[in-house]
C-alpha positions, 0 to 999 in steps of 0.5 A: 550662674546656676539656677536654684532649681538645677542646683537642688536637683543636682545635689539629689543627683550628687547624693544619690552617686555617692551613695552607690554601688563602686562610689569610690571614685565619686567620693574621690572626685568631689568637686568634679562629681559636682561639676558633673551632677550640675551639667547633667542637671541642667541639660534634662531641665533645659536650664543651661545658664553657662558655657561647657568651657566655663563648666569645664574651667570651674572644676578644673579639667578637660573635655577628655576627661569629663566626657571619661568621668560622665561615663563612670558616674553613669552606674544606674541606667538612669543617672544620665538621660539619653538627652544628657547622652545626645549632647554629650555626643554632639560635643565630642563630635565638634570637640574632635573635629576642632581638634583635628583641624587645628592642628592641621591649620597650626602645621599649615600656617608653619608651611605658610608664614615665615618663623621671622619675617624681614625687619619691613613687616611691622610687628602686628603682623606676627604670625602670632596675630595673622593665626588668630586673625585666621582661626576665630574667621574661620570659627565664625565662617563655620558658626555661620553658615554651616548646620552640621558641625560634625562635617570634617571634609567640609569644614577643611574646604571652609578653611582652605577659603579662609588661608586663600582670602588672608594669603592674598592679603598678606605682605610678599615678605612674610611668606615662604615659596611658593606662596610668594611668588603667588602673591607677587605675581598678583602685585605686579599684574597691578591687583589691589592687594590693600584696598581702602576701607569700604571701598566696593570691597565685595565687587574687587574682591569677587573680580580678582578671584576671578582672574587670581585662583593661583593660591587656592590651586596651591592649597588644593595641590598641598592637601589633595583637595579637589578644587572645583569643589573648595571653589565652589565652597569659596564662591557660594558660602566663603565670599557671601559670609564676608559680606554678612559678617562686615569683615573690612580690610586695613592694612592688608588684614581684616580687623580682628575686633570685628570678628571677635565680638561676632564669634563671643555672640555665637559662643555665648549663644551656643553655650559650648567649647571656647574653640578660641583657646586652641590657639594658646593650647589651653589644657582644657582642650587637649587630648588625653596623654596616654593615647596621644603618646602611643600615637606619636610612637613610630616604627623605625627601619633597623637597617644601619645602612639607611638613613632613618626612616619615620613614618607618621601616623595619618592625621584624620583629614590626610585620611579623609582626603586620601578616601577622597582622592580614591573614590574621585579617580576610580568615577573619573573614567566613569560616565554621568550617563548609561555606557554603551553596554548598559544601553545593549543590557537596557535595548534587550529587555522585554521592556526597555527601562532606560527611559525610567532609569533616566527620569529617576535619576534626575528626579533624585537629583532635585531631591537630594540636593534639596535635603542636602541643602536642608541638612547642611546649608542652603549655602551647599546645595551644589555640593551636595549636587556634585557628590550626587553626580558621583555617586550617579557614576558609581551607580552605573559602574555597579549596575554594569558590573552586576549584570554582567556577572548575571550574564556569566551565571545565568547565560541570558541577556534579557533583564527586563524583569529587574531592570524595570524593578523600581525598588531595585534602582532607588536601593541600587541608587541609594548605595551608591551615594551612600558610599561616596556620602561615607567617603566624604563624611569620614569623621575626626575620631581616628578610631573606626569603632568608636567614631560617632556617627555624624548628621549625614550619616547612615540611614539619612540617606534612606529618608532622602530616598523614602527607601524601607530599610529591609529592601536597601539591605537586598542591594548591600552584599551584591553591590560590594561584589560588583565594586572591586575598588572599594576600600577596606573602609567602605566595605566595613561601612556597608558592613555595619549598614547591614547590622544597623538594618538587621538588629533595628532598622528593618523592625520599624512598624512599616517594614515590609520584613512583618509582611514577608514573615506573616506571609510565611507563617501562613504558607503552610500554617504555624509550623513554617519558619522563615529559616529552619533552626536544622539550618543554622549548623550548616555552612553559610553559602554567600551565593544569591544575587540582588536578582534572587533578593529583589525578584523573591519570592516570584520564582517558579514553584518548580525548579528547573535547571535549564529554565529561565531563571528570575532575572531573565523573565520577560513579564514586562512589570516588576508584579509577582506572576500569577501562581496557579492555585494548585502550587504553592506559593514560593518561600522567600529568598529574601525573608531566608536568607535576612534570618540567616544573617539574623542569626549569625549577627545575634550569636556573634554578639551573645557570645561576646557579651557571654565571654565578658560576664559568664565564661566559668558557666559555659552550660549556660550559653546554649540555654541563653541562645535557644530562648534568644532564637526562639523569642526572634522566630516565634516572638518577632513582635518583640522586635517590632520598634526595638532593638536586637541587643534589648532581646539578647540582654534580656534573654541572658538575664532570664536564663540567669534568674530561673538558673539562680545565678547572680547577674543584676541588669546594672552588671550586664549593661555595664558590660553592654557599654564597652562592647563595639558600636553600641549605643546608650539608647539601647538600654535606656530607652526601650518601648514598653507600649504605644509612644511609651519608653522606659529602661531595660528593667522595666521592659523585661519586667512588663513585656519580655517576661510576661510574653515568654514566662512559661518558655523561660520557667522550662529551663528550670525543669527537668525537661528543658527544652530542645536546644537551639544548634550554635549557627556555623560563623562563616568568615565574613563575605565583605572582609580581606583577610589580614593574613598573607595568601599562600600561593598554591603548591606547597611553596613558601611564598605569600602575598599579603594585600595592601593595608594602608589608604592610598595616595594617589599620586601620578596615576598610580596608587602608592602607601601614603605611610611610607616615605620617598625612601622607603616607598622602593622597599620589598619584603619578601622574608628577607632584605632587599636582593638582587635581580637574582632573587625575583628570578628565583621565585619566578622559577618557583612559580612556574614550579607550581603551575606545572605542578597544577597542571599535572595534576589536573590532567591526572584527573583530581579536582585541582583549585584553579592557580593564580597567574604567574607573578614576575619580578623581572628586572626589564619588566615587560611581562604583566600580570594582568596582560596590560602594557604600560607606557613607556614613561613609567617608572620600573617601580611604578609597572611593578606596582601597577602589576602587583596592585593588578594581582591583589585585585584578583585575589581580593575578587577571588575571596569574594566570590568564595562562596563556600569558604568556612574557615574560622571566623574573625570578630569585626 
């Protein structure tokens, strides 16, 4: 099936890696180097003449470890393109998602079906036959009328439509409650279960969905699944793709020959994974061991006098749904439109804004949905209208938060000047369904830091806007302060939003980011820096609002403490105020403050890489990060469509050579490879001029030593130059501790924040990893006491705000004391002053108190502006 063309060059190519430096495991691993060789080969030529199931069959091996074998044959920067890396890429996306949603359909079914059905079901409706019948409709719905392969959340509701569909079809005796009951409940109200061949299939089908929505309410219940979205996937993907693909009824089941010739025509075309052979758990397509077996591995209670307890790690679609799940009930009590307080915010403004405010979100919404649609299906436009319409709630949610916290810090009311600021809104806007897009778009790796990205994924969003990358960054740090419920994903997400903008995104020719530091570079001639190097020593205060990042650089030149400040000017447009000619224009807060960051993410990331390839030169390091400052303050055009980690490797590299100490660009970008979120790309593909890209090499060869040649020959002198402060790392802004909090006032008493993913269930948030039993469990140092205990850390407590209070009123600058917990066996006291219903279970006010109580200290650490403790890697 190889072509005579690819063939040749793979043996070239085949040659070439034998012959390399660390071959060893090449000349180990002939037949599959070959395999390997020829995939590469064929990809670069676009010759693909077989399927990658048939690759992987040929050499004997599996998905895993191919992908494993690629990335150790890839020693040269240019034995795999960064074509051969996209596909490889998108083929490990589909390759996870499969994975994950069939084993989530396998466990389904088991819940579904019967093992042994009574002797009246006749043999070919085995439940061997009804999942084959079920995962090839399902493959050939998703092939069909799904673009984006990668969608996890998605293609679950696409299986749920199928389950629905067959259930209605199958025999009452093969099913388990409360299936059953379901299905015979349709019977007996006199639907037509077994319809004739042919006969006005499509029309009795829609009316009994019509009428019958009992199953998929079930299934929807079964995996927390919201069900007007999987109706309306039912409805305007599921019912139009069987009537596309011919799919008729016999017996009760669709005809399973029918189904199977259209997927081969869509395998065969597709040229990739044989999603069939799931179904006989063909070794080409499993996991590696190792990994799953330390998954598989769960703690155990080591109390003797409980029952055993496991808790099972969450598999990736009950972690998907879980997101899901919070984000829905935290923008249930949310509105679609401004609150009343938002409308007060909006009449005292100089300008009222609501009307603009109103028309961008409309006009947003026909946008969205259309990109939606482009992007994933025109089939799922409404979806993407209905996650919009979330993230319209969380907009307005956030946008109230931030004002009144403006309000509280500033003591006025009137934000005309930011609330008619149209670049505010579309980022305000775009972050807010940026993180319901994040939620919904969790993908099926289980780890965070390898996961790949998928085709929705950030920076789609800011295309859909026409949003510039630097004015999306202004809104990031604000809106995590404004939104306390957000999970820990989330805020890791917006995290890395920030680093993708502030080591590439904001450097694209078009940047305003140029514009600003042109501006500042005149102001007072070269000798201006956007962020003075004296500074980078000094603690990191996270204290400036969307407000300062939005309205910078209009401030007035004098600052007064009693003066308005930016938010509360009543100019009725969002243009910067005339500034008399005698005063000098205002430096940028925004422009500050990115650098800033700038530096923190750039060191963080020299000093990882530094531990990896040099620890025994540690003299090295300071020499490596002032070239690497003073190429990103005074070179910045180096960065212009490239990338943060092309100068940090490149300015490690140079140190190096003009230190005499060996370190090759192959080792470094080895090295470069297993650090966190990086990309191939990176160092593959490096602007050298105008439209032209080569490696790494080539740039620091062309570009990066002809620009700082006479900068780097000084480190070889005598008089090197002055070196650059290490900038003081902060704790992060955005990330909870892991540690437990210390309640204050000496006593051993922790509280640590919860940790896992919730499952709402009730109303009330409880650990989805624990089970019913365990679900009660206390752990305060010791096993689980009587009331006697609460009693005695109440007391504790009390101990320590007297103990505060006195001391305040002798005078010393006392830290405020976090509010009295009470474990009280009645529990009528609340920590946070609500009353519950009486209905509630004890445990769940418990609950709901201590969930109350994190949320505190969770905001308390974020509004910590001036915490300087020791840093902690992402």
């Amino acid at each position: 099936k190889v072509s005579e063309s690819v063939r040749e060059k793979a043996w070239k190519t085949y040659e070439s890696l034998s012959a390399a430096d660390g071959a060893l495991a090449c000349n180990k691993k002939k037949k599959e180097t070959w395999g390997v060789c020829i995939f590469i080969v064929a990809i670069d030529l676009d010759e693909v003449t077989f399927t990658f199931t048939e690759l992987l069959k040929s050499i004997k091996i599996s998905v895993c470890t191919f992908f494993q074998f690629l990335k150790e044959v890839d020693v040269n920067m240019d034995t795999v393109s960064t074509k051969v890396d996209s596909t490889v890429s998108r083929l490990k996306k589909k390759y996870d998602v499969l994975f994950a949603l069939y084993h989530k359909f396998e466990r389904t079914c088991g819940l579904i079906y019967l093992e042994q059905p009574s002797s009246e079901i006749s043999a070919e409706l085995s439940s061997v036959l009804v999942l084959k019948n079920y995962w090839i409709t399902f493959l050939l719905a998703k092939g069909k009328v799904l673009q984006v392969e990668d969608d996890l959340v998605i293609s679950f509701q696409l299986l749920l439509c199928v389950l629905d569909y067959f259930i209605k079809l199958s025999p009452p005796a093969m099913l388990k409650e409360p299936y059953k009951s379901s299905v015979s409940a349709v019977t007996v109200n006199g639907s037509a279960r077994t319809p004739r061949r042919g006969q006005n299939r499509s029309s009795r089908t829609a009316k009994q969905l019509d009428t019958d929505t009992k199953i998929i309410e079930i299934l929807c219940k079964e995996h927390d699944c919201n069900l007007d979205e999987v109706k309306n996937v039912y409805f305007t993907s599921f019912i139009p793709f069987l009537s596309s693909a011919g799919i008729v009824a016999s017996n009760g089941l669709p005809e399973v020959e029918i189904i199977l010739k259209q997927y081969d025509e869509l395998y065969l075309k597709n040229k990739d994974i044989d999603a069939r052979l799931f179904l006989s758990h063909d070794e080409t397509l499993q996991p590696d061991v190792t990994p799953r077996s330390q998954l598989e591995r769960t703690p155990v209670k080591n109390n003797p006098d409980e029952e055993m307890n496991v808790m099972l790690p969450q598999t990736p679609v009950r972690a998907a749904m879980n997101n899901i799940q919070q984000l829905i009930m935290i923008l249930n009590s949310a509105t679609d439109k401004p609150s009343d307080t938002l409308i007060r915010y909006f009449n005292n403004c100089t300008v009222n804004p609501k009307d603009s405010i109103l028309k961008r979100v409309e006009s947003f919404d026909h946008i969205f949905k259309k990109k939606f649609a482009e992007a994933v299906g025109q089939g799922w436009a409404e979806i993407g209208s209905q996650r919009y319409k979330l993230g319209v709630r969380l907009y307005y949610r956030v946008m109230e938060s931030m004002l009144k916290s403006e309000e509280e810090r500033l003591s006025v009311q009137n934000f005309s000047k930011l609330l008619n600021d149209n670049i505010f809104h579309t980022s305000l806007l775009a972050c807010a369904v940026e993180v319901v897009m994040a939620t919904y778009g969790r993908n099926a790796s289980q780890s965070d830091s390898t996961s790949a990205e998928t085709d929705l994924s950030f920076p789609w969003i800011l295309n859909v806007f026409d949003l510039k990358a630097f004015d999306f960054y202004k809104v990031i740090e604000s809106f995590i302060r404004a939104e306390p419920s957000l999970t820990r994903e989330m805020i890791k997400h917006l995290e890395h939003c920030e680093h993708r903008i502030m080591e590439s995104l904001a450097w694209q020719s078009g940047s305003p980011l140029f514009d600003l530091i042109k501006q500042s570079k005149e102001r007072e001639g070269q000798t201006d820096q956007p962020e003075p190097t004296s500074n980078l020593n000094t603690p990191f205060q996270h204290n400036h609002t969307a407000a300062d990042l939005y309205l910078s650089p209009v401030k007035s030149p004098k600052k007064k403490a009693s003066g308005p400040p930016p938010s509360a000017t009543s100019t009725p447009d969002a243009q910067p105020a005339v500034i008399p000619q005698t005063q000098k224009p205002q430096k940028s807060t925004s422009l500050s403050l990115f650098y800033k960051k700038v530096y923190l993410l750039a060191y963080r990331r020299l000093h990882t890489l530094f531990l990896h390839l040099l620890s025994e030169h540690p003299d090295l390091e300071p020499l490596i990060w002032t070239l690497f400052q003073h190429t990103l303050q005074n070179e910045y055009e180096l960065m212009r469509d490239r990338h943060l980690d092309q100068i940090m490797m490149c300015s490690m590299y140079g140190i190096c050579k003009v230190k005499n100490v060996d370190l090759r660009f192959k080792i470094i970008v080895s090295a470069y490879k297993e650090l966190c979120n990086t990309n191939q790309e990176t160092f593959k593909r490096v602007l050298i001029r105008e439209e032209q890209y080569d490696s790494i090499i080539v740039f620091y060869n062309l570009v990066f030593m002809q620009k700082l040649k006479t900068n780097i020959l000084q480190y070889a002198s005598n008089r090197p130059p002055t070196l650059s402060p290490i900038p003081h790392i902060p704790r992060s802004p955005y990330q909870f501790s892991n540690s437990p909090r210390r309640v204050p006032a000496g006593n051993n008493i922790y509280i640590s924040p919860l940790k896992s993913p919730y499952k709402f269930s009730d109303g009330f948030q409880s650990p989805t990893k624990m089970t019913p039993r365990s679900r009660i469990l206390v752990s305060i140092g010791e096993s689980f006491g009587t009331s006697e205990k609460f009693q005695k850390i109440n007391q504790m407590l009390c101990n320590s705000e007297g103990q505060l209070k006195r001391s305040a009123e002798v005078g010393a600058a006392a830290p405020k004391p976090l509010k009295r917990l009470r474990f009280d066996i009645e529990g009528q006291d609340e920590a946070d002053g609500s009353k519950h219903l009486p209905q509630e279970s004890k445990f769940q006010q418990k609950l709901a108190e201590m969930t109350s109580t994190r949320t505190r200290m969770q905001k308390q650490k974020l509004n910590d502006g001036n915490d300087t403790s020791a840093s902690e890697e992402k």
